[in-house]
ZAZAKE-106346 format. One record per residue: x negated, y negated, z negated of N, C-alpha, C in turn. Coordinates in steps of 0.05 Angstrom, whole numbers, plus 32768, in hexadecimal, padded with zeros to 4 digits. Example, Ala and Ser with C-alpha at 12.3 -4.5 7.8 and 13.67 -1.06 7.14 Angstrom:
BEGIN
{{7EF8,8072,7F64},{7F0A,805A,7F64},{7EF8,8042,7F64}};
{{7EFF,802D,7F72},{7EEF,8015,7F71},{7EFE,7FFF,7F63}};
This chain:
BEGIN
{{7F70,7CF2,7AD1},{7F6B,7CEE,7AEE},{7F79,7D03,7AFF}};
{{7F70,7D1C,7AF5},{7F88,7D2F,7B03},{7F9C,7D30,7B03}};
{{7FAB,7D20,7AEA},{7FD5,7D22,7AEE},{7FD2,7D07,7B01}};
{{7FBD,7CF8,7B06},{7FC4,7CE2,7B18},{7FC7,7CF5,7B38}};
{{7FB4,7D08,7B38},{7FB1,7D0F,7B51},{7FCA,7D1E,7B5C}};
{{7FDC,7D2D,7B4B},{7FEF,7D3F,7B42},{8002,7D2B,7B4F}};
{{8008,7D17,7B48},{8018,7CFC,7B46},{8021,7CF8,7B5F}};
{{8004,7CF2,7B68},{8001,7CDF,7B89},{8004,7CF0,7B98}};
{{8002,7D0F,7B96},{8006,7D22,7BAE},{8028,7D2B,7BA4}};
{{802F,7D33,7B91},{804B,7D2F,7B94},{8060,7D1A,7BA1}};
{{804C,7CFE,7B9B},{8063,7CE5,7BAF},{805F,7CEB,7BC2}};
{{8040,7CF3,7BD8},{803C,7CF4,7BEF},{804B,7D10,7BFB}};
{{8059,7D1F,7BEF},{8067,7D39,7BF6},{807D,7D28,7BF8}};
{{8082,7D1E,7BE6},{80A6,7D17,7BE6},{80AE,7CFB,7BFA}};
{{809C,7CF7,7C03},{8098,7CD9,7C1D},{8095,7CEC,7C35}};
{{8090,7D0B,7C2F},{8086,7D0B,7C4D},{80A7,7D1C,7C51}};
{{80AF,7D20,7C3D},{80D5,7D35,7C44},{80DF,7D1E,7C4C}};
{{80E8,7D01,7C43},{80F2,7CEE,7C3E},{80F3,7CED,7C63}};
{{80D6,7CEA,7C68},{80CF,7CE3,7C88},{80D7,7CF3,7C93}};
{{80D8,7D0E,7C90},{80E7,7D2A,7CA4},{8107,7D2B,7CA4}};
{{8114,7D20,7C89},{8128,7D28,7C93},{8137,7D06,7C98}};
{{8128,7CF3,7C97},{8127,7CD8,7CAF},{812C,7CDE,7CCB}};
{{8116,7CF4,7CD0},{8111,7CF7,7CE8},{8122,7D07,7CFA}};
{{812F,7D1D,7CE4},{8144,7D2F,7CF2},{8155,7D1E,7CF6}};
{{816A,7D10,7CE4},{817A,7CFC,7CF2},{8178,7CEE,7D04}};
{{8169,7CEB,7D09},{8164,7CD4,7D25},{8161,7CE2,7D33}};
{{8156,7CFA,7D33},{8153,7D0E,7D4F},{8175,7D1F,7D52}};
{{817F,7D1C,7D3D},{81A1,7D2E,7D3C},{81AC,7D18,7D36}};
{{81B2,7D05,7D3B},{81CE,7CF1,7D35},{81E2,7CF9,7D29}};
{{81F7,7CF5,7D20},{820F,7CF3,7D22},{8224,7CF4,7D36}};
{{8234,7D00,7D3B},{8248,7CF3,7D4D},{8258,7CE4,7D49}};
{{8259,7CD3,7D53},{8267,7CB3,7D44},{8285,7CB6,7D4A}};
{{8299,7CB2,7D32},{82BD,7CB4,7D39},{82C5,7C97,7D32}};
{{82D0,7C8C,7D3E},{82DB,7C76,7D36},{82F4,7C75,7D33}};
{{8304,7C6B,7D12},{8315,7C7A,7D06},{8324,7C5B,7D01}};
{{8342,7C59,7D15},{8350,7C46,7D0B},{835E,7C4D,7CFD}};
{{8368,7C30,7CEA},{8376,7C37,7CD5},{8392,7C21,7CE4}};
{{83A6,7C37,7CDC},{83C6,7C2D,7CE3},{83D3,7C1F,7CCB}};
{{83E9,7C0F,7CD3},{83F9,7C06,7CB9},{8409,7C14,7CAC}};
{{83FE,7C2F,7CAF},{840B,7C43,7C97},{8402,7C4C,7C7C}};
{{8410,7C4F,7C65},{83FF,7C57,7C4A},{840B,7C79,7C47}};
{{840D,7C7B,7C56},{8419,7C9B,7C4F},{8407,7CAE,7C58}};
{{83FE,7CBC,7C36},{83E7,7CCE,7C3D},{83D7,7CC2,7C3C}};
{{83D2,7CA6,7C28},{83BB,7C9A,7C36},{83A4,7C9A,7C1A}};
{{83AD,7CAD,7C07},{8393,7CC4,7BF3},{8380,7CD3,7BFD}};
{{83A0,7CE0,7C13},{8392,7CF7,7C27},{8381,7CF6,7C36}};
{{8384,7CE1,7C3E},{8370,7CD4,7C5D},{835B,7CCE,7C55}};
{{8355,7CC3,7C43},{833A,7CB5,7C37},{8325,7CCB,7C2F}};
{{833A,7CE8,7C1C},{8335,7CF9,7C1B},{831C,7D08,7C2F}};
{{832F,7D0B,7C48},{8324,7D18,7C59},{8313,7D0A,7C6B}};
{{830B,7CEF,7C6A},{82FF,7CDD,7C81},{82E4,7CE3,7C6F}};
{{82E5,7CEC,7C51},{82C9,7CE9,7C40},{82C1,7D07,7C54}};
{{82D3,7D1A,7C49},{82CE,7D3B,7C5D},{82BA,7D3B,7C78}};
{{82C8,7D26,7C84},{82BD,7D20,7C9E},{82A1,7D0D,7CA8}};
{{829F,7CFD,7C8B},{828D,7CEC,7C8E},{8270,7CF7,7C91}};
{{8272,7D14,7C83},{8260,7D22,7C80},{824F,7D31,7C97}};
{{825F,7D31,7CAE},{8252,7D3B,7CC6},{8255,7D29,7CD5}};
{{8268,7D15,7CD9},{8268,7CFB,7CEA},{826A,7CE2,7CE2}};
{{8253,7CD2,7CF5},{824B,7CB5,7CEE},{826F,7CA5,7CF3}};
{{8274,7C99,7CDB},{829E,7C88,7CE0},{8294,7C73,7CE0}};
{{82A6,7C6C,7CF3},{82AD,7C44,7CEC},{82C8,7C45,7CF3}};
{{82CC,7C2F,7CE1},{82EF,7C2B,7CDB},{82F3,7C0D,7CE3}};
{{8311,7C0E,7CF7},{831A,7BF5,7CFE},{8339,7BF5,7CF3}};
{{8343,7BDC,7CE5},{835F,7BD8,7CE3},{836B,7BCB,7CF6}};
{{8381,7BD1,7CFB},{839B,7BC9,7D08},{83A8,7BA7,7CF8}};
{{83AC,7BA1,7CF9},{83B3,7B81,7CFA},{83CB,7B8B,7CDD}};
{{83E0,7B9B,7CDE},{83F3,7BAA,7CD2},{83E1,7BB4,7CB8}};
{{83C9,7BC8,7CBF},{83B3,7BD0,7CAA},{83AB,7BC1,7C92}};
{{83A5,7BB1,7CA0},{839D,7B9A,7C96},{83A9,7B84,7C7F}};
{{83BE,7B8D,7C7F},{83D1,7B7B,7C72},{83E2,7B88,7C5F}};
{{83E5,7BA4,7C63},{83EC,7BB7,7C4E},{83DB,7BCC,7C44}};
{{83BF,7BCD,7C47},{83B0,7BE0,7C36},{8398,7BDC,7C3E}};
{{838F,7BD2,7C1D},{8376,7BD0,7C16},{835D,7BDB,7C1A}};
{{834E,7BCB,7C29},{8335,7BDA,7C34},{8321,7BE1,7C1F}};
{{8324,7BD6,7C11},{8311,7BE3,7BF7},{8315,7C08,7BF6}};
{{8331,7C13,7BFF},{8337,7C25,7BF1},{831D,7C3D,7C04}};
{{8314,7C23,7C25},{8300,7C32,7C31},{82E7,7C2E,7C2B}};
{{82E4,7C25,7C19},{82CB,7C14,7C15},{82B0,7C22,7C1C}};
{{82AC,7C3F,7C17},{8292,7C45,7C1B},{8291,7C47,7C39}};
{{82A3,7C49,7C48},{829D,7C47,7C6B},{8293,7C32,7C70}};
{{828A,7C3D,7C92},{8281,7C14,7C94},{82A0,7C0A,7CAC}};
{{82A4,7BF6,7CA5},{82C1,7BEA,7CA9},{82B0,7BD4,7CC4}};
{{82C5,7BD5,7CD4},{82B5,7BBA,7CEE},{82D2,7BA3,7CE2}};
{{82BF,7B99,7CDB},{82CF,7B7F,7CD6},{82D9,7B67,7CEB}};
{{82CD,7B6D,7CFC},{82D0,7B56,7D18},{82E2,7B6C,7D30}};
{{82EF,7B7C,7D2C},{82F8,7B8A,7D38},{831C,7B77,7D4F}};
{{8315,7B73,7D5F},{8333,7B62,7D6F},{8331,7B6C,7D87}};
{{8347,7B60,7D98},{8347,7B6B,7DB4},{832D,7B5D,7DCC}};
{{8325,7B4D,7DBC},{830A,7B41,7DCA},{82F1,7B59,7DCE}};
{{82F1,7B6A,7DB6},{82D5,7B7F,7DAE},{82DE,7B99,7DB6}};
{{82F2,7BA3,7DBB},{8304,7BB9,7DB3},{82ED,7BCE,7DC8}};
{{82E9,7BC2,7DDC},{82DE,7BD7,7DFD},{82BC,7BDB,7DF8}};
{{82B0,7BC5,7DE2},{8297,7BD2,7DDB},{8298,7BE5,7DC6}};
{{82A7,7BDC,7DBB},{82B3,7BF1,7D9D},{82B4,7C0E,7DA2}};
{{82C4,7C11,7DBB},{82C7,7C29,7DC2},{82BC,7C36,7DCD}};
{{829E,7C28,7DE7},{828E,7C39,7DE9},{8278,7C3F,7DDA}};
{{8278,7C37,7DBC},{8267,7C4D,7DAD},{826E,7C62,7D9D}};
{{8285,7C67,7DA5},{8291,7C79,7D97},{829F,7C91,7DB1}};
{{829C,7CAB,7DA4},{82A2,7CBE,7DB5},{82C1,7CCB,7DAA}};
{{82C8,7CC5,7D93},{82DA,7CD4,7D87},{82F4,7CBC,7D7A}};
{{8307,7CBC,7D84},{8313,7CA8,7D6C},{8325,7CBA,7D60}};
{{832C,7CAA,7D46},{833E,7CC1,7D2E},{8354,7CAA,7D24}};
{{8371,7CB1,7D30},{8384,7CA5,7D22},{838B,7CAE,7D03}};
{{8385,7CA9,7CF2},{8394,7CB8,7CDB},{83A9,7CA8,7CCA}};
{{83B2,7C98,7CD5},{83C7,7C88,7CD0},{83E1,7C7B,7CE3}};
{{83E5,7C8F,7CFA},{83E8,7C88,7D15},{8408,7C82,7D0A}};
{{8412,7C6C,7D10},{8431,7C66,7D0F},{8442,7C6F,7D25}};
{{8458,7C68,7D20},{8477,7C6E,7D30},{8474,7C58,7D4A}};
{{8473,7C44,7D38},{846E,7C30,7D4E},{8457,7C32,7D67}};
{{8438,7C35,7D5E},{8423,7C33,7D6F},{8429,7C4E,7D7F}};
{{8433,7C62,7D78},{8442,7C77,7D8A},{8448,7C71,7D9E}};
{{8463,7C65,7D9A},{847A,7C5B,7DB2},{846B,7C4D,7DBF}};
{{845A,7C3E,7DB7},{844E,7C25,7DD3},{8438,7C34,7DDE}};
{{842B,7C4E,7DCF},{8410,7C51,7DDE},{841E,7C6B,7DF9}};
{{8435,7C6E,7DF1},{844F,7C85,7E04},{8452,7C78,7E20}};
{{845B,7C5D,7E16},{8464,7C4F,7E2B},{8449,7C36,7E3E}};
{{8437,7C3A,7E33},{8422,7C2F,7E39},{8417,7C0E,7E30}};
{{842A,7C0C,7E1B},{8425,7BF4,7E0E},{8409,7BE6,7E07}};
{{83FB,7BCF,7E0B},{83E7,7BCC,7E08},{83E9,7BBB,7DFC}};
{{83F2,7BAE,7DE5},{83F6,7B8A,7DDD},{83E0,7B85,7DC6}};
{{83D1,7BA2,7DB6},{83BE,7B90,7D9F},{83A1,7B9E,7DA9}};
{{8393,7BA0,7D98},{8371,7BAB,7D9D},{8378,7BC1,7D97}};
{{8389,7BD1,7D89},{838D,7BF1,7D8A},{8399,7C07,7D94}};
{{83AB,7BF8,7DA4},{83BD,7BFF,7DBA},{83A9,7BFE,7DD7}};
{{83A5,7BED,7DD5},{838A,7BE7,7DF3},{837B,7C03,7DE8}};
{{8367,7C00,7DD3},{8353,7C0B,7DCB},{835F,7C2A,7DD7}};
{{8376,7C37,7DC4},{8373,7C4E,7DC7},{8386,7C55,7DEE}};
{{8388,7C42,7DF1},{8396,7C47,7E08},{8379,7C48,7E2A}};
{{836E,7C3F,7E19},{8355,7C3E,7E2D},{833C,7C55,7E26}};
{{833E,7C5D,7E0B},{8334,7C77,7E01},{8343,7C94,7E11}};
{{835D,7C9A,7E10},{835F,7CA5,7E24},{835D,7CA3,7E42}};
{{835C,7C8D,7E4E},{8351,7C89,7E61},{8338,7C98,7E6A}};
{{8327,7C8E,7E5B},{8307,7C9F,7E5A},{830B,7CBD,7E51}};
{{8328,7CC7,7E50},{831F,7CE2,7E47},{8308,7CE6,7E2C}};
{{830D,7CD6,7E1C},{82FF,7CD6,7DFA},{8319,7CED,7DED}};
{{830E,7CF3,7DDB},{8319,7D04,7DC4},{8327,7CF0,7DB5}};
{{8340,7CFA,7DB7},{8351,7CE0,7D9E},{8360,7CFA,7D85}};
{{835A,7CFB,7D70},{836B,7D00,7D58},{837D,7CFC,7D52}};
{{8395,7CF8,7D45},{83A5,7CF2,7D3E},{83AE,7D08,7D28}};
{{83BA,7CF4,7D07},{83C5,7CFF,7CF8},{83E0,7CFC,7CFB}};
{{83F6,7D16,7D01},{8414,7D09,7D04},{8428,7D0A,7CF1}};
{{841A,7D0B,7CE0},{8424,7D02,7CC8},{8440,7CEA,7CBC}};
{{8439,7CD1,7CC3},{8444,7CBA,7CCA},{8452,7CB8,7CE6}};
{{844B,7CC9,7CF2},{845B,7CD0,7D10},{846E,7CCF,7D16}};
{{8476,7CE9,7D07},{8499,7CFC,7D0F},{84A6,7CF3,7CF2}};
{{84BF,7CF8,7CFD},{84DE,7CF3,7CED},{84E7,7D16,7CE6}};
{{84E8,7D1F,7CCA},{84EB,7D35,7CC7},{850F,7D39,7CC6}};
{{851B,7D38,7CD4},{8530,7D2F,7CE2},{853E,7D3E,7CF9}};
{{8559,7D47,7CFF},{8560,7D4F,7D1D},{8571,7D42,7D2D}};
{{8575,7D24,7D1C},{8587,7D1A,7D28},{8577,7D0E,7D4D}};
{{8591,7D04,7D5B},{8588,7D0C,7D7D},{8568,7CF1,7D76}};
{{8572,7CD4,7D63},{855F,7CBC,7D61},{854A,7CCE,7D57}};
{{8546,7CE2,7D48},{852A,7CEB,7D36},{851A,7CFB,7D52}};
{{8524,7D0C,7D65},{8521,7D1B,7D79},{850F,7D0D,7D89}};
{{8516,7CF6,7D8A},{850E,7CD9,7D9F},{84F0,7CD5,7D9A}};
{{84F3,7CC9,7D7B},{84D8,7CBF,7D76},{84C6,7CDB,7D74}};
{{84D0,7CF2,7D6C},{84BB,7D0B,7D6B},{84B2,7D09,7D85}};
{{84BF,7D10,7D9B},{84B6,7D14,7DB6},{84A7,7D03,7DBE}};
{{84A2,7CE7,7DB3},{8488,7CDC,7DBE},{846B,7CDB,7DB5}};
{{846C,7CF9,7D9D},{845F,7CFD,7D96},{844C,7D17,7DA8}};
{{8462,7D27,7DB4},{8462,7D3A,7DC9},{8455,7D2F,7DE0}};
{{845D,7D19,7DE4},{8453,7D06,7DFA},{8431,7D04,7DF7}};
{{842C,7CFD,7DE6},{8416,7CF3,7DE5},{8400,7D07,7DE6}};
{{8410,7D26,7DD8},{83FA,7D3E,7DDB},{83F5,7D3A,7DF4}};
{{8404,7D3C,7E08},{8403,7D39,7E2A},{83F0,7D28,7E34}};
{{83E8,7D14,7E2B},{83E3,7CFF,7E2F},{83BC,7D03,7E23}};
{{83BD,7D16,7E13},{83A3,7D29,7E07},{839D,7D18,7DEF}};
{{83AC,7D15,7DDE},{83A7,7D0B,7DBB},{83B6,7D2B,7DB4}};
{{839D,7D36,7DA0},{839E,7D45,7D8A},{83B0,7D40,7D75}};
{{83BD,7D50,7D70},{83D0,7D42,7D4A},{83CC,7D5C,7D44}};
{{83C6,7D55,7D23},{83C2,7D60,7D14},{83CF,7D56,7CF5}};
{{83CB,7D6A,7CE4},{83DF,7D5D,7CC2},{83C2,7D4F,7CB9}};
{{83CC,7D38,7CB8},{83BA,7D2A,7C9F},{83AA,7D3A,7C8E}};
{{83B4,7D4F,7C83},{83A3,7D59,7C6C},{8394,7D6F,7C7E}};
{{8392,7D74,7C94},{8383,7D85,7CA0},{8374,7D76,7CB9}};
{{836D,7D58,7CB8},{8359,7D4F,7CCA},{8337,7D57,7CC0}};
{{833A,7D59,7CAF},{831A,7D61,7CA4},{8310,7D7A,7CB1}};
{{8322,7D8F,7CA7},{8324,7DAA,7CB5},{8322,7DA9,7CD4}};
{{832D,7D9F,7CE1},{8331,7DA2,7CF8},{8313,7D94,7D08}};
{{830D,7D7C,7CFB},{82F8,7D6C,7D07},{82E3,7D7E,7D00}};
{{82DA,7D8F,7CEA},{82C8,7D98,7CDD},{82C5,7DBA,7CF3}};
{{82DB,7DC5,7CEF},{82D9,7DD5,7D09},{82E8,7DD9,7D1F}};
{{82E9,7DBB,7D30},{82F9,7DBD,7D43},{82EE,7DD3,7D5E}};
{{82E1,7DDE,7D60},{82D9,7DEE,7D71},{82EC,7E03,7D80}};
{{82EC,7E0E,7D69},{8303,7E24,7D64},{831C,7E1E,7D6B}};
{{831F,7E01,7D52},{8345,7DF8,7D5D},{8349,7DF3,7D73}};
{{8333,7DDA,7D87},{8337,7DD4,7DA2},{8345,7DE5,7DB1}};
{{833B,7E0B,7DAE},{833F,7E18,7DCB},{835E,7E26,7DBF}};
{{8363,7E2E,7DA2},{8382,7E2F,7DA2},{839A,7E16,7DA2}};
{{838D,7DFF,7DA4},{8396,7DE4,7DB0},{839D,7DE1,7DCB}};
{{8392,7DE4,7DDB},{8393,7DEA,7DF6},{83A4,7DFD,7E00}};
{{83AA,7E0F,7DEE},{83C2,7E24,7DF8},{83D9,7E11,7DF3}};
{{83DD,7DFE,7DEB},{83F5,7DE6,7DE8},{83F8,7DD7,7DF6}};
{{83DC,7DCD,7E03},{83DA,7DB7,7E20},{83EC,7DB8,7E37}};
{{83FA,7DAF,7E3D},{8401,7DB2,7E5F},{83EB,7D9E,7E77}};
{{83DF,7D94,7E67},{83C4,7D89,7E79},{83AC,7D96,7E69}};
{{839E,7D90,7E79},{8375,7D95,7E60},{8366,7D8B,7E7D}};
{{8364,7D79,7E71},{834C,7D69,7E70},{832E,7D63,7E79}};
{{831C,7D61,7E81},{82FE,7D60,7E73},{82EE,7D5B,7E5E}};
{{82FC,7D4F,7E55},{82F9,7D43,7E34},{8302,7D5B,7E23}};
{{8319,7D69,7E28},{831B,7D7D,7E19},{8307,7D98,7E15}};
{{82F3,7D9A,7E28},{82E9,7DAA,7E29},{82C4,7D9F,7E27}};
{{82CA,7D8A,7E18},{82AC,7D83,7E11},{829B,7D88,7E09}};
{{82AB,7D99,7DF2},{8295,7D9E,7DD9},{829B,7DC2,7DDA}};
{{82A4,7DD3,7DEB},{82A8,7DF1,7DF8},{8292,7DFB,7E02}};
{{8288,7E0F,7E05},{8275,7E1B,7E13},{827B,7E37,7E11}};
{{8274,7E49,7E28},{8271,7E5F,7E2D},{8291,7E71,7E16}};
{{82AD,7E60,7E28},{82BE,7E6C,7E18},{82D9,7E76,7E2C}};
{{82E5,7E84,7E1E},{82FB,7E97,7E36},{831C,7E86,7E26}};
{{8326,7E69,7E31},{833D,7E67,7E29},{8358,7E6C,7E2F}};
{{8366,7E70,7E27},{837E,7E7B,7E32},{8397,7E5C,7E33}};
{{83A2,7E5C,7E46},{83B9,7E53,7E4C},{83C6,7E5C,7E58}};
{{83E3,7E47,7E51},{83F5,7E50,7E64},{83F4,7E50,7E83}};
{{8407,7E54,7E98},{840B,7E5B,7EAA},{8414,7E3C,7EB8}};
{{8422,7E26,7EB0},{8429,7E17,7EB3},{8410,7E01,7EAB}};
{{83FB,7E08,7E9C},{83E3,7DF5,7E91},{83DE,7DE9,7EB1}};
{{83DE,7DCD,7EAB},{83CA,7DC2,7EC6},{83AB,7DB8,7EBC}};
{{8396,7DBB,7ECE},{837E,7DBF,7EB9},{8370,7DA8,7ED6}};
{{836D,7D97,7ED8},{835C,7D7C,7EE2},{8344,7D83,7EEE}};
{{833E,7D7C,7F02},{832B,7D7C,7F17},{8312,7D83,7F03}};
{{8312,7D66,7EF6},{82F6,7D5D,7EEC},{82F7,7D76,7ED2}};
{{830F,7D7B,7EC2},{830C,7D8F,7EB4},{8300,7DA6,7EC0}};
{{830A,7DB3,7ED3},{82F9,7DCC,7EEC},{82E0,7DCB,7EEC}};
{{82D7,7DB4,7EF0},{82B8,7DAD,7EED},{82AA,7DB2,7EDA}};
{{82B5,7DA8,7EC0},{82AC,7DA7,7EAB},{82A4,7DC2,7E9C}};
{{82C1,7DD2,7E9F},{82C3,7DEF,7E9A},{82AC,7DFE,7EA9}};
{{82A9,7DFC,7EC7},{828C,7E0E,7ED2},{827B,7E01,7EC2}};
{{8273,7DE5,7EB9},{8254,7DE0,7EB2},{824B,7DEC,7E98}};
{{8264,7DEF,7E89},{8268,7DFF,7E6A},{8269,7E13,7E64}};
{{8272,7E1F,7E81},{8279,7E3E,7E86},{828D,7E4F,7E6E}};
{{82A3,7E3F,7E77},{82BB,7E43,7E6D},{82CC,7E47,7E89}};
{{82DC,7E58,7E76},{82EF,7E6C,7E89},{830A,7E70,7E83}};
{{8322,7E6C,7E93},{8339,7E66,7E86},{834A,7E7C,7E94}};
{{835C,7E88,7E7C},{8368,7EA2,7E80},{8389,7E97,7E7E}};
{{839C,7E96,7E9C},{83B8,7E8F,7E94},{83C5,7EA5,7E84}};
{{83E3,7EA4,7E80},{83E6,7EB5,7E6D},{8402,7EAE,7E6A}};
């Protein structure tokens, strides 16, 4: 009768952690990244790699590109949760639950059209209206640039330049984990690269002294954002 009693107060201990740390989650969420996948396979060990890195502090959901879709196997994502109904019909609710999107397969092509303001599938819209909102966009540039100096390799790099401007992050594929894990830090020596910043850039900052250049242009609503954070920007 006593190893019964032994028994039933050990399950009732281990129901009542089960319920506490239930409860912390729901009171601490996740921050949700929503992570398209491009029609690129390069690096694409690496990526999976690091999306597990990341899964660990942020709630993912993964959408394919039409291109994705047709050359790499979604099994290879299988433990994520994948939106399967993902088109240019869903793309604008898609995106407001998500605060972060992560290219880690970003092509040459979706480059050039998101440069020039191309809007023709659900991921072009999607991330082209994500900057709009001033959201956090990732990018791995990996699949990007032409390691190359001819004047054509120059071309396609620079619209990669473009797009920093434009406030998409790039980073190497094999260091998106790192970076997402402690972007805190990288953000404010990121920003010494900006020739704009944002309010979005300074989202997740508080009580910090950044330095830019002299030429940085830094956005109304950024100004704002910086006093409510109490961040303080040093030219240089």
């Amino acid at each position: 009768m006593e190893l019964e009693k032994i028994i039933e107060y050990i399950v009732q201990e281990v129901i009542k952690k089960i319920n506490s740390q239930n409860l912390i989650e729901e009171l601490n969420p996740k921050e949700k990244i929503l992570v398209i996948i491009n029609g690129s396979t390069n690096n694409l060990e690496q990526i999976v790699l690091e999306l597990k890195k990341i899964s660990k502090n942020y709630d993912l959901s993964l959408v394919f590109s039409e291109a994705a879709s047709n050359i790499i196997d979604e099994n290879l994502f299988s433990e994520f949760h994948i939106i399967k109904d993902f088109s240019i019909k869903n793309y604008d609710e898609i995106l407001s639950k998500n605060n972060i999107i992560l290219l880690p397969l970003l092509t040459k092509n979706t480059v050039a059209k998101l440069v020039v303001g191309i809007r023709d599938n659900a991921i072009t819209n999607l991330v082209s209206k994500a900057l709009l909102l001033e959201k956090k966009v990732i990018a791995a540039y990996d699949s990007c640039i032409v390691n190359n100096k001819v004047p054509y390799a120059k071309l396609i790099n620079s619209n990669v330049e473009k797009l920093k401007n434009y406030g998409i992050v790039f980073v190497q594929a094999k260091e998106l984990a790192d970076y997402m894990l402690n972007k805190k830090d990288l953000e404010i020596n990121s920003l010494r690269e900006k020739n704009v910043i944002s309010a979005n850039d300074l989202k997740d900052l508080y009580d910090k002294k950044i330095i830019i250049s002299k030429n940085t242009v830094v956005t109304t609503l950024a100004k704002e954002r910086a006093k409510e954070n109490k961040i303080v920007f040093e030219k240089k």
